[in-house]
N, C-alpha and C positions, 0 to 999 in steps of 0.2 A: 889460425882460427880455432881449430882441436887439440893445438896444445901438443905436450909429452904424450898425454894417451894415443894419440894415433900413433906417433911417431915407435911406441910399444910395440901397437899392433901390427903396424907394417912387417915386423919380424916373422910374423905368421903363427899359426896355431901348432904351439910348442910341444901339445899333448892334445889327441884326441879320445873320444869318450866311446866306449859301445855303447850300441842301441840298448843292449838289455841294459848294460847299468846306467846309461841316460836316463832310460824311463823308469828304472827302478827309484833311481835319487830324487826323480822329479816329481813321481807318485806320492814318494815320503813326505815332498813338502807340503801336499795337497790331502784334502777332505773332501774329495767329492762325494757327493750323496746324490739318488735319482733326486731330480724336482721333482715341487708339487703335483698335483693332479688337476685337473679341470674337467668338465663335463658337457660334453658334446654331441651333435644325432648321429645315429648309427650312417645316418646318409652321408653323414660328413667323416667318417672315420678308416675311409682306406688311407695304408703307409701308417696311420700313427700308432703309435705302444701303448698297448693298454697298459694300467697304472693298478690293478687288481685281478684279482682270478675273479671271471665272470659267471657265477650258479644259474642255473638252471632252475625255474620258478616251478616247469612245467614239466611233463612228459612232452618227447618230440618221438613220433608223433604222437600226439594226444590220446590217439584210440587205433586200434585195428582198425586199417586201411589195406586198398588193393593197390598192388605193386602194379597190376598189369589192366588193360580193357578185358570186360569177360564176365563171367557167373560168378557168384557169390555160391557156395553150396556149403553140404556136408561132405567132407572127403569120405568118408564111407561108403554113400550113396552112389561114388565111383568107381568104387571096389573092382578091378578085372574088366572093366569098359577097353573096349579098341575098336576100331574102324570096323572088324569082322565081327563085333557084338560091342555095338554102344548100347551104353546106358541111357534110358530115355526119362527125363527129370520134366516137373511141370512148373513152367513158370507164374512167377507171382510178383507184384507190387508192396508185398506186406515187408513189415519190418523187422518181423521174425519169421526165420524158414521154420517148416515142419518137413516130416519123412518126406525123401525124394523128391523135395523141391528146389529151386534155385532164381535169382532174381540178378535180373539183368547190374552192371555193375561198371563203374571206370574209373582210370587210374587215378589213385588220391581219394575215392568216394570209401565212406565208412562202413563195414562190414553188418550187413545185418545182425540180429541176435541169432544165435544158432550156428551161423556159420562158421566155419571153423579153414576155408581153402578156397582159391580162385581158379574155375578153370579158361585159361586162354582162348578167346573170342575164335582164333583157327582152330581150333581142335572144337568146335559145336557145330549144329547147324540146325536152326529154327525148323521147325514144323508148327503149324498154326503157335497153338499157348505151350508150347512142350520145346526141349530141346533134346536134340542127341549129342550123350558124353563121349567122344573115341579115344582120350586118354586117361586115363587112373589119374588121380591126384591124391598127395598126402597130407594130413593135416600140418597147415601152417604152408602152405605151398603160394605162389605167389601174393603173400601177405607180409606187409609192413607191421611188424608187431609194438603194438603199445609202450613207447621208451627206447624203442628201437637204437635210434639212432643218438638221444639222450637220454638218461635218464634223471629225472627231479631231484636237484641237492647236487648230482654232476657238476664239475668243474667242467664248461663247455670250452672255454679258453683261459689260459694260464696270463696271471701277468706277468711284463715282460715279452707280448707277442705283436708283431707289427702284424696289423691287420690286413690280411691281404683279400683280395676281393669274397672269395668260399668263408673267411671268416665273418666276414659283411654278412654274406648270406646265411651265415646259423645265426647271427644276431639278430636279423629281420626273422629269422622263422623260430627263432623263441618269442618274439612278442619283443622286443628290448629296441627303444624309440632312442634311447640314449645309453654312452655308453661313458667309464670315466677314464680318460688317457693321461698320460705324461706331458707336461708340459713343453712345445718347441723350445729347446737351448737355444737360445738366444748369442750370434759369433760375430761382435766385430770385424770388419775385415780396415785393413788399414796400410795401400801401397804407399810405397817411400823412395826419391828419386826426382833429381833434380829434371832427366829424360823426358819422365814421365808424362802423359797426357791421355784428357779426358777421350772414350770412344765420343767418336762423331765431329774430333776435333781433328782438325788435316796439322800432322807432324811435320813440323820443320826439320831441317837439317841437325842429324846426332837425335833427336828425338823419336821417341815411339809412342804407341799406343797401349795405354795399359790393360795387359787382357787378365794379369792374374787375377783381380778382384772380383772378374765375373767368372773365371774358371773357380775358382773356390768358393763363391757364392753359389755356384750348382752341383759342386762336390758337397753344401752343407743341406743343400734341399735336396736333395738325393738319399740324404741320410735321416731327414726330418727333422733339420735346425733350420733357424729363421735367420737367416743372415743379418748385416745393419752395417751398412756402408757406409766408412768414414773420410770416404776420397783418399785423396793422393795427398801425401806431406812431401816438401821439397828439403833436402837436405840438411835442416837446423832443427838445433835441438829444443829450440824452445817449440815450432811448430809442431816438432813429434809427439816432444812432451803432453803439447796441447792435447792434440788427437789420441794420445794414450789414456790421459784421462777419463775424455768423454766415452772411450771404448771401455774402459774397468767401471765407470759408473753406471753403463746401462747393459752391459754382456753376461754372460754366464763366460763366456772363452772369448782372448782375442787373439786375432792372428795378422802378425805385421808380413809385408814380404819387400825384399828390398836391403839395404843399409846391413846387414850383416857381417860383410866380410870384413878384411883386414887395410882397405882403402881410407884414405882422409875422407870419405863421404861418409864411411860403414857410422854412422852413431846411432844406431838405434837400440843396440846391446846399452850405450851408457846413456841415453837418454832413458830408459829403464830403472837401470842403477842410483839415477839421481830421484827419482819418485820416491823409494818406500825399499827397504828389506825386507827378505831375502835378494829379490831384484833377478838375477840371473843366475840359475844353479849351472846350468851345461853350456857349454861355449864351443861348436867344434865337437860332431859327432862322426864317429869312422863308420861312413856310408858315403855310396855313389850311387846317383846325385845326392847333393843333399848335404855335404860335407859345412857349410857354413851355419850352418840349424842352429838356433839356441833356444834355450825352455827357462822362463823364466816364472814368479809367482810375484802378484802384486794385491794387496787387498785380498790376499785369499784365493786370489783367482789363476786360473793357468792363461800365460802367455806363450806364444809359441810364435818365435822370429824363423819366417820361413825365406830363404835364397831368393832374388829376384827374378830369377832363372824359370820359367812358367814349371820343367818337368821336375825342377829339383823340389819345389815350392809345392808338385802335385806330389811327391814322393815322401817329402817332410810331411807335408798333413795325412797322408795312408798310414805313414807308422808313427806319429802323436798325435794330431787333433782326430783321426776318427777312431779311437779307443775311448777319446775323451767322451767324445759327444754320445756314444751308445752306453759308456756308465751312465752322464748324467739321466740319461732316457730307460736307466736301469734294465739295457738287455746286454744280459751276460757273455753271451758269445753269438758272434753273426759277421763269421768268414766270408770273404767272396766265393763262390766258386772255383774250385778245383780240379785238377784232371791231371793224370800222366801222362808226355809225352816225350817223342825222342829227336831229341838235339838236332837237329840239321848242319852244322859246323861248329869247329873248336871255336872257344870263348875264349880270352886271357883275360885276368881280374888282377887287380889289386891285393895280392897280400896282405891281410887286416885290417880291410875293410868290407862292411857288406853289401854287394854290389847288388842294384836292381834291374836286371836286365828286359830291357822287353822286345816282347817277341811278339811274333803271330803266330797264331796255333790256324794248323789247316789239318783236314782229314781227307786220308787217301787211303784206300781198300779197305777200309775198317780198322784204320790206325791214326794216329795224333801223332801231328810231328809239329814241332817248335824253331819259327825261322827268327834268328837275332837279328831284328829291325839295325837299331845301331848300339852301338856299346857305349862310344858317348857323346855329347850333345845338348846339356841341359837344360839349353836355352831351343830349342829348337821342339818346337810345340807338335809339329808330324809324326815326331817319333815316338810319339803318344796314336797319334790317328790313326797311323800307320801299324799299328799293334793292337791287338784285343784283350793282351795279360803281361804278365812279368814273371820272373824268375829271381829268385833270390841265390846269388852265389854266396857260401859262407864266406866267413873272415881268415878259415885255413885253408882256404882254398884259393891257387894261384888260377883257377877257370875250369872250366869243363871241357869234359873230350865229346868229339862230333860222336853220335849215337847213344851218348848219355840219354837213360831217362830220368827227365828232370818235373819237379810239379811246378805248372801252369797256373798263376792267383788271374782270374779273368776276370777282368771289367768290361768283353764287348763279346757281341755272338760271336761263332766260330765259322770261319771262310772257307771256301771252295780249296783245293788243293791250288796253290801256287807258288811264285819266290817273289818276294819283296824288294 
């Protein structure tokens, strides 16, 4: 049915590629530029990337305010007050203080004319219209001053920033009802496998349940792309082809998982090939998992054939489709979290290639240590659940030694001291 070509590939991958020069070759083929912009309420705008640096219209806050509940005064007026000689100040409802006056006052309210300091509600104590000072205050003392916290013309947020909730909230307390973001990338997804079957559907014998398409559909809403699910294609090239299509006609990025390797089924690499050049630049990158990967370009667009293997498939898109998606979303750099920890036992690695290991990081006395879930397994979805991060072993490196400190890329909180 496939001909010489499979009968090629079954040989195996004769030369593999590094990651840095995979993504380097694959970049060159490509023009990514952020998308457009759209315009949306600031209610709606946690997770997504602003598309401009966002001015400030206004002074935040608007006017001298009081930080704290209490007196509006002249700090002068308090000069040398304590407990053993307060100062005694006359209260007033006016909107501007005169000598030795003071007017009741609370947190967020706007400072009379005059006053220049707030003294905290515990340090007074009313007598009829009068109060006693028992602590000194100095000018500008519990006061929010005018642009404080913005000032007009202020760049309040950078574009390029994913809005996280505190962002939200200086957008509501400038006055800003809307805000303009980057548009969701828009990622194909597209499993491939004769196995394969729909969730909710009970697998027959040799059959499985497809989970990569919804594991990578929540790795792309994770990151604020809009996933578009193109189902499952069963092993022929005309179907792939079909579904290749319809994913480059409506994607920003698509991602096949599935058909990669070097099997009479693998055609997904040459069902690519027969569409359009360039077609496939990398074939067979030197990384575990992950080693069947291929990046191709079609219409301009980046493809990315990821292993059928769920972990190798979550590993393939960590180091190509999520570099992709935060260019298109134009933010420059947004690492996962990191941390140093120390090795729990010897690794062995692969000689040249770059291994992903994952661990669990636990903390014990006030120290991070890093337990090797399993080394390898790609197809074994646990060894993801069962780990919070990863470890990258280099390509000259035949493994690491037990007490190595190694850096931790974490995608899940960090556990109680235990062993895996």
């Amino acid at each position: 049915m496939f001909g010489e070509l499979n009968l090629a590939r079954l040989k195996g991958f004769e030369k593999l590629t590094s990651i840095d020069n995979a993504r380097s070759t694959f970049l060159k083929k490509l023009k990514l530029e952020k998308l457009q912009s759209v315009q949306i309420p600031t209610s709606m705008a946690l997770g997504r990337v602003t598309a401009e640096n966002v001015v400030a219209e206004n002074d935040l806050p608007p006017f001298d305010r009081s930080a704290v509940d209490g007196y509006a005064v002249k700090a002068k007026s308090t000069f040398e007050a304590s407990q053993f000689n307060p100062r005694t100040l006359k209260l007033t409802k006016n909107n501007k203080l005169g000598e030795n006056e003071a007017r009741e006052i609370w947190t967020g309210n706007p400072l009379p004319k005059g006053a220049d300091a707030v003294v905290m509600l515990e340090y007074t104590k009313t007598r009829q219209n009068k109060i006693e000072v028992w602590t000194p205050v100095t000018p500008s003392k519990n006061v929010s001053k005018k642009g404080e916290d913005v000032k007009k013309g202020d760049i309040a947020i950078r574009s390029g920033t994913r809005l996280k909730p505190h962002h939200v909230g200086l957008l509501a307390a400038l006055g800003k009802m809307h805000v303009r973001v980057v548009k969701k990338p828009k990622v194909a997804l597209l499993s491939t496998g004769n196995e394969l079957v729909e969730l909710g559907r009970k697998p027959e014998l040799s059959q499985v349940v497809d989970a990569n398409r919804l594991i990578l559909s929540c790795m792309c809403q994770e990151l604020g792309a809009e996933p578009l699910d193109l189902g499952i294609a069963k092993d022929n090239l005309n179907e792939i082809d079909a579904k290749i299509h319809e994913g480059i006609g409506k994607a920003d990025i698509l991602l096949t998982t599935g058909g990669t390797s070097i099997g009479y089924t693998d055609v997904v690499p040459a069902a690519v090939n027969q569409i359009e050049t360039p077609g496939v630049i990398v074939h067979g990158i030197a990384m575990r998992p992950g080693m069947p990967t291929a990046l191709a370009v079609l219409c301009g667009k980046p493809v990315i054939l990821l292993s059928g293997n769920p972990v190798a498939a979550m590993i393939g898109f960590e180091v190509f489709a999520r570099p992709l998606i935060l260019k298109l979303l134009g933010i420059k750099y947004e690492p996962r979290p990191m941390l140093e920890a120390e090795l729990t036992q010897k690794v062995p690695s692969a000689l040249g290639r770059r291994v992903f290991l994952r661990v669990q990081v636990f903390k014990r006395e006030d120290k991070f240590f890093a337990e090797p879930v399993r080394i390898k397994g790609a197809g074994i979805i646990s060894t993801m659940t069962k780990a919070n991060g990863y470890v990258i072993v280099p390509e000259d490196r035949e493994g690491l030694d037990e007490g190595e400190s190694v850096t931790v890329h974490l995608f899940d909180k960090i556990g109680e001291a235990q062993h895996v």
